[in-house]
C-alpha positions as CSV (number, residue, x, y, z in Angstrom):
1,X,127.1,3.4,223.8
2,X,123.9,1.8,224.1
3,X,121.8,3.2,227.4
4,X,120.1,0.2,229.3
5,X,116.4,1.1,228.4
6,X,113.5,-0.8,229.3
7,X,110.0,-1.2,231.3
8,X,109.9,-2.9,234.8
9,X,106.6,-4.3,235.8
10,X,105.5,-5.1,239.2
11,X,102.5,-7.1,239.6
12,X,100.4,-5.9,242.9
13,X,98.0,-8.8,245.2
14,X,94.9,-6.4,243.9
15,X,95.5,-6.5,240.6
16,X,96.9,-3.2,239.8
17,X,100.1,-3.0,238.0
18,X,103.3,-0.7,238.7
19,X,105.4,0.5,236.2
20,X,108.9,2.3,235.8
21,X,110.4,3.0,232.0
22,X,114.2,3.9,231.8
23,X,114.5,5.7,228.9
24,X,117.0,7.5,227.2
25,X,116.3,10.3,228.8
26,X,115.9,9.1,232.2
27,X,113.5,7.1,234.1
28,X,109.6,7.4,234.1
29,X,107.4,6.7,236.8
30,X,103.9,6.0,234.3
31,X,100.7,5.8,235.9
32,X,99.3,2.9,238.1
33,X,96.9,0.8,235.9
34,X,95.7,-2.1,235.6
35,X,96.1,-5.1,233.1
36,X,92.5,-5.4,232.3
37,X,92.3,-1.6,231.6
38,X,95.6,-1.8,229.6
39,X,94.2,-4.2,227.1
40,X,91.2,-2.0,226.5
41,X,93.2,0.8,226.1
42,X,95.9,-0.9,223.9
43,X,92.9,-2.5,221.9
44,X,91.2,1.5,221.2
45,X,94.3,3.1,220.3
46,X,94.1,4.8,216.6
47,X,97.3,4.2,214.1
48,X,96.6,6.1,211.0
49,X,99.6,8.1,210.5
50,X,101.8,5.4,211.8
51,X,100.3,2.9,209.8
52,X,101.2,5.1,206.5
53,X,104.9,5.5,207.4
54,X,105.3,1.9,208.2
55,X,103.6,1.0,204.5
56,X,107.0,3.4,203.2
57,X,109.0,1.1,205.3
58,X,107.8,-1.7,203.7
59,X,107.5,-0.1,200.2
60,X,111.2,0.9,200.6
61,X,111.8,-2.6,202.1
62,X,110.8,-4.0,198.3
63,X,112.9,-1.8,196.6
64,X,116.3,-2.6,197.6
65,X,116.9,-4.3,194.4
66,X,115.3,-6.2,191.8
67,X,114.5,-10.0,192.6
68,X,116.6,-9.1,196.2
69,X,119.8,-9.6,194.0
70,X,122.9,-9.1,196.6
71,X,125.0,-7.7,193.9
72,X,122.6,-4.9,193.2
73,X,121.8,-3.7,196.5
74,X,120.7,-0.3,196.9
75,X,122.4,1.5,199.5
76,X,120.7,4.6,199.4
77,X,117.2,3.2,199.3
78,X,118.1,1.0,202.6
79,X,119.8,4.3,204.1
80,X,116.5,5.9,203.7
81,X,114.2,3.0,205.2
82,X,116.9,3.5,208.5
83,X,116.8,6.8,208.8
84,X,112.6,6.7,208.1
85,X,112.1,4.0,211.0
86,X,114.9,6.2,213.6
87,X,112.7,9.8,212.7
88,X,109.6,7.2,213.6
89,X,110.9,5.7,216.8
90,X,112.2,9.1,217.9
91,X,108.7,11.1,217.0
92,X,107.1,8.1,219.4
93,X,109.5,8.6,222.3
94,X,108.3,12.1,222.2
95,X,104.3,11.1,221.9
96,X,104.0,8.0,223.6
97,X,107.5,7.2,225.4
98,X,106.3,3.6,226.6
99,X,105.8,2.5,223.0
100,X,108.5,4.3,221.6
101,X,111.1,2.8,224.2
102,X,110.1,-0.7,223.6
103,X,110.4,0.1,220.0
104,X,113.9,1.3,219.7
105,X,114.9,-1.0,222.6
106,X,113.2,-4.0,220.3
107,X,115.3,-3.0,217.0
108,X,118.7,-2.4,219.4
109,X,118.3,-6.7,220.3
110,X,116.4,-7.7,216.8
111,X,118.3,-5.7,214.0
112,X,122.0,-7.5,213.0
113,X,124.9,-6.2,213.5
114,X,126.7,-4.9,209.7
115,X,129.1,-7.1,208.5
116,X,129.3,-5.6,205.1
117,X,127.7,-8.2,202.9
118,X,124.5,-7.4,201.0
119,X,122.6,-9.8,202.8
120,X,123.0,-8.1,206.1
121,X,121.0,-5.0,204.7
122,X,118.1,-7.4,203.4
123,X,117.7,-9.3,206.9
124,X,118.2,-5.6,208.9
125,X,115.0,-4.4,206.5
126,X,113.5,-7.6,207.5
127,X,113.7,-6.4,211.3
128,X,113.1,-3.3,210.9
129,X,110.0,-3.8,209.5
130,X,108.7,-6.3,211.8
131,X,109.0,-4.6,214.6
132,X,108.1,-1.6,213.6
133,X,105.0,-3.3,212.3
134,X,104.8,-5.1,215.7
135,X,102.2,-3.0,217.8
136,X,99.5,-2.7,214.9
137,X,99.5,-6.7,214.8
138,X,99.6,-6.9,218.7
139,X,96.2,-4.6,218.4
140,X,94.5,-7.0,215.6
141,X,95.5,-9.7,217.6
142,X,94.1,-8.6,221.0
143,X,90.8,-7.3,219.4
144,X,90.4,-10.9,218.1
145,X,90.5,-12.3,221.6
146,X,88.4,-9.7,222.9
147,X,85.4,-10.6,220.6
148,X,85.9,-14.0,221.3
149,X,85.4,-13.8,225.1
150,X,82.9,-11.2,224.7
151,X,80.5,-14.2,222.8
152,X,81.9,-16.4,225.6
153,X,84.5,-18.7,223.6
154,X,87.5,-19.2,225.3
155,X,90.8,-17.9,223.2
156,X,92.0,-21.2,221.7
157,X,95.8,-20.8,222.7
158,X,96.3,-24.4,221.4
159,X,95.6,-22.8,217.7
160,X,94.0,-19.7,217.0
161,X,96.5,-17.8,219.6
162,X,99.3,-20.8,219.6
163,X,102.0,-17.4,219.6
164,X,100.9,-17.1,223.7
165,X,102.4,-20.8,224.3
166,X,105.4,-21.1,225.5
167,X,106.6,-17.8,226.7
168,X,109.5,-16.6,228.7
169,X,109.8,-13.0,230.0
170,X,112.4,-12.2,232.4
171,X,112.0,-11.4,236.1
172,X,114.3,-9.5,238.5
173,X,114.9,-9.8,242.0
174,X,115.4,-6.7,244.4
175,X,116.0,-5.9,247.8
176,X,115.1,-2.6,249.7
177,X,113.0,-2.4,252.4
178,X,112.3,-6.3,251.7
179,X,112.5,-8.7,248.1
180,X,110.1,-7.2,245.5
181,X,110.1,-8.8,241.9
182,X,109.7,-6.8,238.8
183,X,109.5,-8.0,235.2
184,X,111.5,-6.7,232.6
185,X,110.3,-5.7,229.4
186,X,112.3,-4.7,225.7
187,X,110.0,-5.2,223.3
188,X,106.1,-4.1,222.6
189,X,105.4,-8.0,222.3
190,X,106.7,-9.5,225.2
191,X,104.8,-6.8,227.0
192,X,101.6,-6.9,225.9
193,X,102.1,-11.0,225.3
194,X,102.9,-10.8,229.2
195,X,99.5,-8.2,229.7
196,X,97.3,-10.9,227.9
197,X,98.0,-14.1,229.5
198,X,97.1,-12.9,232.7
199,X,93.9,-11.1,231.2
200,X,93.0,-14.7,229.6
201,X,93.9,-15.9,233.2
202,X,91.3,-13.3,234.9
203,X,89.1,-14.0,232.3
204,X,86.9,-10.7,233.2
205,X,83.6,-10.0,231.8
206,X,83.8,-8.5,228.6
207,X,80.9,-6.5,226.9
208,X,80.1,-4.0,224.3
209,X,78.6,-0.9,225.0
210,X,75.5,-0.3,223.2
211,X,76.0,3.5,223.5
212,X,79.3,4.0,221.9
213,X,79.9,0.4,220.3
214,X,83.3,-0.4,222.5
215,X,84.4,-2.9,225.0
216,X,85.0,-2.9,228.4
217,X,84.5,-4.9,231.9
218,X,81.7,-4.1,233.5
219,X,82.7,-3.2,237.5
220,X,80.1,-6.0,238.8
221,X,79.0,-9.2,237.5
222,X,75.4,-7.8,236.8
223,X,74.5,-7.5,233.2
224,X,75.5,-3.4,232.1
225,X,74.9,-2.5,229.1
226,X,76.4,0.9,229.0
227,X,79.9,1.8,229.6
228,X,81.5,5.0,232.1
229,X,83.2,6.4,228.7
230,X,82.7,10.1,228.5
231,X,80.8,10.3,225.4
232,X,80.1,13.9,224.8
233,X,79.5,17.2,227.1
234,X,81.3,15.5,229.8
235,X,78.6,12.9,230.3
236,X,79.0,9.1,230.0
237,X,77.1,7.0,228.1
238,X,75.5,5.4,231.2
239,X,74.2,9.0,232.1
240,X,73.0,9.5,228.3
241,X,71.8,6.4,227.6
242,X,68.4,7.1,229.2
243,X,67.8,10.0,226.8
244,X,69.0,8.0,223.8
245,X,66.5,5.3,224.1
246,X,65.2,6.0,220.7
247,X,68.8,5.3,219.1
248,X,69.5,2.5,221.3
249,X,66.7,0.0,220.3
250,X,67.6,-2.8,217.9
251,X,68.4,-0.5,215.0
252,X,71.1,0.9,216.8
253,X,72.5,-2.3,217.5
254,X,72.8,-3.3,214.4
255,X,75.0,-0.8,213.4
256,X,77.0,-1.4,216.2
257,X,77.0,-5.5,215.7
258,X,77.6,-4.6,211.9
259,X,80.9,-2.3,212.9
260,X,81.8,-5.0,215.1
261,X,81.9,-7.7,212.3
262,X,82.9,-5.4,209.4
263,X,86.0,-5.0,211.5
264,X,86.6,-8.7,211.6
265,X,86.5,-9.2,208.5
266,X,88.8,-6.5,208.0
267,X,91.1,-7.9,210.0
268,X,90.9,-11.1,208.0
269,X,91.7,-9.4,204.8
270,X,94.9,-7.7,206.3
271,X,96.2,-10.8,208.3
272,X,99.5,-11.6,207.3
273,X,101.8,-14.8,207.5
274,X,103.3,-15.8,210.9
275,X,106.4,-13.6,209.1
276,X,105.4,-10.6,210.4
277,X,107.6,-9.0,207.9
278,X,106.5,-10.9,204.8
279,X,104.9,-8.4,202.0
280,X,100.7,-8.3,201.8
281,X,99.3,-9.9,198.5
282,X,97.4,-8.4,196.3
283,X,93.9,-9.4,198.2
284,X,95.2,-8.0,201.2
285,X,95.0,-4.4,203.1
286,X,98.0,-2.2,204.0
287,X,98.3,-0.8,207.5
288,X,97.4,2.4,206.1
289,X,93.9,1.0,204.1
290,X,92.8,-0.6,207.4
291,X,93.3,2.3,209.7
292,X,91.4,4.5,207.1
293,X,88.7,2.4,206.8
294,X,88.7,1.6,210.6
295,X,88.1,5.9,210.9
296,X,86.0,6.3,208.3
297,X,83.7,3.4,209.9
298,X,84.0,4.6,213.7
299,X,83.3,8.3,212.5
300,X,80.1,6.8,210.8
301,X,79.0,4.6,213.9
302,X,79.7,7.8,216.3
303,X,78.0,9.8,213.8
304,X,74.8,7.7,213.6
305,X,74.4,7.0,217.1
306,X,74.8,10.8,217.7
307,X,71.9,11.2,215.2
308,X,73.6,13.1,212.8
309,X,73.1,10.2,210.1
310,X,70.4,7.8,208.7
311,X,71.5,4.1,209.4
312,X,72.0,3.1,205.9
313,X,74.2,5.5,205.3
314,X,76.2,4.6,208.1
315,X,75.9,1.0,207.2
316,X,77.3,2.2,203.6
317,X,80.0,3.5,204.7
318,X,80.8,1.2,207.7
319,X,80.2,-2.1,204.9
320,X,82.5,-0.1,202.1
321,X,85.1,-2.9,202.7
């Protein structure tokens, strides 16, 4: 019997957000946040190792038979791509229990019931690897609107981000000491979908830190240039920045604006169809060639601005598309 897992979300007057996840373990007060500082967060997190199991989801999801012929199905190779994405989704209830709940809870609503034809196991793959695949495309997505508004554009919902149109997310009523309202969440998507629209709505300050090279909102409308990220020896790089002023001039910069764009256009190559299951071509990147090149190009940047590398070789490695 299926448990009744999800996240409830209360939205506070100051802009902080509450959150509760019933998992199958039990419920889970997580820590009051923010939405702004949620994207950020969600925008920064690193997927290597997930990234290469979810390419052997999708690897596996190509072999089930030759052409996708239903007569030739291959059980075993569809009994492996389960049991891969269920020692995933448990390994990231353990690690990260928000994301791992909305994962399972996501495939429990999105994969079919069996009904012992051959094309039941093609469309389960088909759902299994989307939403597996889900979170990694959120994070693309939600780095794309980021750089927008940190040049000023507005995110063009109408047609760059048409997938925010529309929505519906489900809200709850409850009484206890007076009506509250919570908003109920089962998948990564809705969440996070449900996270940006009221960031977009905000519409906070976004900048880039010309210490570290990442985003963030700035806690006043004056120009900052430096972000309150520890950066190394417990110090932040608003503390550091003054003794870094020799790394921080325009050469600095451009390794930083170079990153910036180099991840762009990384993100271009590995964009996929609106079938978020549908195989990469040739031309594009798997999950796991993006996240490598994504470390390999942060290490550089960090590396550079901590002076332990000349800037053309950090360019090399950051531009080694």
């Amino acid at each position: 019997m299926k448990k009744d897992c999800a996240l409830y979300v209360e939205v506070l007057p100051d802009g902080k957000i509450e959150r509760e996840l019933a998992t199958i373990n039990g419920k889970i007060c997580l820590e009051s946040t923010t939405v702004e500082q949620e994207i950020i967060t969600f925008s920064e997190l690193e997927f290597g190792p997930y990234a290469a199991i979810v390419d052997l989801l999708a690897y596996s999801a190509s072999n089930l038979s030759a052409e996708r012929c239903m007569e030739e199905v291959d059980v075993e190779e569809f009994q492996f791509l389960v049991d891969t994405a269920n020692d995933l989704v448990t390994s990231l209830e353990s690690e990260h229990p928000l994301h791992g709940t909305l994962t399972r809870t996501s495939l429990e609503d999105q994969v079919p019931e069996d009904n012992g034809t051959g094309l039941y196991i093609y469309r389960a793959a088909d759902r299994i690897l989307a939403v597996c695949s889900e979170a990694m495309i959120l994070q693309m997505r939600m780095n794309e609107i980021l750089s927008d508004m940190r040049k000023g554009l507005p995110p063009d919902i109408k047609k760059k981000h048409s997938y925010l149109q529309m929505l519906a997310f489900t809200q709850i009523f409850e009484f206890g000491e007076g009506w509250t309202s919570r908003y109920r969440f089962r998948s990564l998507k809705d969440y996070y979908y449900f996270l940006l629209v009221h960031f977009i709505e905000f519409n906070p300050t976004i900048s880039l830190c010309e210490c570290c090279g990442r985003y963030f909102i700035p806690k006043t409308k004056k120009r900052t240039l430096y972000c309150d990220r520890v950066l190394k020896d417990g110090k932040t790089c608003k503390e550091l920045a003054p003794f870094l002023k020799h790394k921080l001039q325009a050469q600095s910069k451009k390794v930083i604006e170079e990153f910036d764009r180099a991840k762009r256009r990384m993100y271009k190559r590995y964009e996929r169809t609106d079938n978020m299951g549908a195989n990469p071509a040739n031309k594009n990147l798997s999950y796991a060639d993006y996240y490598a090149w994504l470390d390999r190009a942060m290490q550089a940047r960090d590396s550079y601005l901590a002076g332990k590398m000349k800037e053309e070789d950090a360019l090399k490695l950051i531009c080694a598309e």
